[in-house]
N, C-alpha and C positions, 0 to 999 in steps of 0.2 A: 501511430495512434490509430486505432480502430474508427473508423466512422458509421454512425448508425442513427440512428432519429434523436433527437435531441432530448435531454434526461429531464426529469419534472422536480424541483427541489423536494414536492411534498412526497418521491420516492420514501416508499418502506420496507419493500423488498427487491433484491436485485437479485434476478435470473437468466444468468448469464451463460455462456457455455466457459468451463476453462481448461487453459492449457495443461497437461500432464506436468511441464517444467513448474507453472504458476501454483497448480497445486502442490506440488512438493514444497514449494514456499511457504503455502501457507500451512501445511502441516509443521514443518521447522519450526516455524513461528509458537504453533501453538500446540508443539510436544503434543502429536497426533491429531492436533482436535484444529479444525477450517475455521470454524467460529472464534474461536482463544487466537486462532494466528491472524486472523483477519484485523481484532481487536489490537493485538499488538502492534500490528505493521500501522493502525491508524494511531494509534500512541506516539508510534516512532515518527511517523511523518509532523500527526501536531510538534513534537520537540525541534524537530527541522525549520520547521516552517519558521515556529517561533524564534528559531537562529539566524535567519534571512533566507534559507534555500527555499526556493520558488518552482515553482511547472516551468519544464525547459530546460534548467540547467541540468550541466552533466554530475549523475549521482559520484561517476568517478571521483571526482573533484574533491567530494566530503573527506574533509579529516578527522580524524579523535585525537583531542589534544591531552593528555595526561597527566599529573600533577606532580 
């Protein structure tokens, strides 16, 4: 994890520098668009979260269960 000054909740924007690998994620994410993937990836983590997955565990670990 990156260490760097510590974040302000009332954050409205984040400018950050990113990585070539992270931004192809977020383009994935959002069929071209950093903002639509950003969005997504936070979708995804709120449904996680709300599953029990927490900061720290390994992402590997997650399954999709099927019906």
């Amino acid at each position: 994890m990156a260490m760097g000054r510590p974040c302000k909740q009332s954050i409205k924007w984040f400018k950050r520098a990113i990585a070539p690998a992270d931004l192809a994620v977020l383009l994935a994410a959002g069929r071209g668009d950093t903002s639509d993937g950003w969005r997504e990836l936070l979708a995804i983590y709120r449904h996680l979260y709300m599953l029990g997955y927490r900061p720290g565990m390994r992402p590997e670990n997650i399954r999709l269960v099927t019906k």
